[in-house]
N, C-alpha and C positions, 0 to 999 in steps of 0.2 A: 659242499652243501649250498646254501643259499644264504645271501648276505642283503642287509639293509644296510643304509646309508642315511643317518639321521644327522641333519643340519638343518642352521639358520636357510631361506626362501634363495639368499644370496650362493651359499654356498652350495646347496642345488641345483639351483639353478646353470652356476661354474661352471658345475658337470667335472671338477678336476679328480674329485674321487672316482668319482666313475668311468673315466678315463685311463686312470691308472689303471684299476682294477681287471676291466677288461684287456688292457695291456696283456697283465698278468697271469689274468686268469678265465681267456675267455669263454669256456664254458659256463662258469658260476651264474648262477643264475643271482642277479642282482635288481634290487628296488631302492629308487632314494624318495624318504619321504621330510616333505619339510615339516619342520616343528618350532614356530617362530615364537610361540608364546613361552617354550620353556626359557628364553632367553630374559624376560621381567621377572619370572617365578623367582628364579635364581639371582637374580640382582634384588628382589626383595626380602630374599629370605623366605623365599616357599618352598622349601624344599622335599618336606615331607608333610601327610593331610592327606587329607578328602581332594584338595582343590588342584594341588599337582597329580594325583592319579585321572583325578575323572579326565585333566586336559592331556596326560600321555594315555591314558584310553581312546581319548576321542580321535589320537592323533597313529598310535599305535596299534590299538585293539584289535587291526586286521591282520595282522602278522603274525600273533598267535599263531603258530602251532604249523607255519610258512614259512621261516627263516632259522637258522640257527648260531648266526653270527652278526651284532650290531655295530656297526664302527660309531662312536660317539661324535660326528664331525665338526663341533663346535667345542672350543674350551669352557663353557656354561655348564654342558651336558652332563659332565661326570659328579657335579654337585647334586646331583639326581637319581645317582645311580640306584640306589634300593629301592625309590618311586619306578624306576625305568625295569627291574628286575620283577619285581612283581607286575607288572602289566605283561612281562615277556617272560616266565619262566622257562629256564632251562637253556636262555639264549646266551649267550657267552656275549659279552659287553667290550667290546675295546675302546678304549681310552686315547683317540689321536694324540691329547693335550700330554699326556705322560710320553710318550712315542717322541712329538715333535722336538718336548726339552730331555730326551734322551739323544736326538742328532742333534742336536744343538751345543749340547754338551761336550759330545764327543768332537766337532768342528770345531771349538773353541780349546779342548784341553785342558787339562786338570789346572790350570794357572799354578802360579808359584809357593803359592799358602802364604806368601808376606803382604800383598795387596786385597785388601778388600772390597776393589774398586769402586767404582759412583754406580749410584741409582737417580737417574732422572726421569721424571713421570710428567708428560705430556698430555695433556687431552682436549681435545676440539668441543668438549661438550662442559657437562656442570660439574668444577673442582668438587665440591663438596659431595656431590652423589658419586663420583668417582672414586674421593677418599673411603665411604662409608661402604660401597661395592668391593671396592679394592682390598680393603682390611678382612674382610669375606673369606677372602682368596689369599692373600699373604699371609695372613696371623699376624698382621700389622696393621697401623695406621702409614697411608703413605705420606710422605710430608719431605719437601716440598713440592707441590703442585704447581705445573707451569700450564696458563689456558694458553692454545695459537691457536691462529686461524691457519688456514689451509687455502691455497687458491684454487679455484671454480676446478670439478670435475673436467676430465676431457673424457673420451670414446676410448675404451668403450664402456665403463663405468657411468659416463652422465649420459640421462635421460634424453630424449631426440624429444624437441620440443615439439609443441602442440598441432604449430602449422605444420611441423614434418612427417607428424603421424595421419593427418588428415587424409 
């Protein structure tokens, strides 16, 4: 069939899904489209309304009735899914984020059942909007919260400065 590829602008942009996929499966006719705002909806709690359809309408409404499998490409996405199903009926949803912690799992191994090991939560941005996003997503409150810094992007992730693009 035909497949969509919904991510953040970053993850589009990557091109790593669509790279794979083509690997795979190069006939499939393939579209990735970016969907950057459902990424606030969901860290505010908008998850279902008026206000997350109209913006996966505005973002999706053309695939209607064009694709018939969506890779969810962001871990955001899936807190959306009945907003995202109704703008796409009949499109079969996949869920990277359940995918990625199913290898993940399997990489790591069922551990020993005696250790419950540690949880450390890191973030470069606002502890507090992190905790209250986070709890969203865990069914917890995360706690404790460690802010870093991160040193300066290099290539090819940082931007080419002003005079380079000139």
């Amino acid at each position: 069939g035909s497949i969509a590829i919904l991510g953040t602008e970053g993850t589009i942009l990557g091109g790593a899904y669509q790279e794979k996929l083509r690997t795979r499966a190069p006939t499939v006719a393939l579209e990735a489209v970016a969907c950057p705002l459902l990424v606030p909806l969901v860290e505010e709690g908008w998850t279902r309304g008026p206000v997350p359809r109209q913006i996966a309408e505005h973002y999706l409404g053309h695939l209607r009735g064009r694709i018939d499998t969506a890779i969810l490409g962001c871990t955001h996405y899936p807190a959306l899914k009945d907003v995202l199903q109704e703008v796409l009926p009949g499109v079969k949803l996949v869920d990277s984020a359940a995918s990625t912690a199913a290898v993940v799992r399997q990489a790591l191994g069922p551990g020993t059942g005696t250790d419950t090991g540690i949880l450390r939560f890191r973030v470069t941005d606002h502890v507090e909007r992190f905790q209250r996003v986070g709890e969203r997503f865990l069914g917890f409150r995360p706690d404790p919260v460690e802010w870093i810094d991160l040193p300066e992007a290099r290539e090819p992730f940082a931007m080419k400065s002003t005079q380079e693009n000139r």
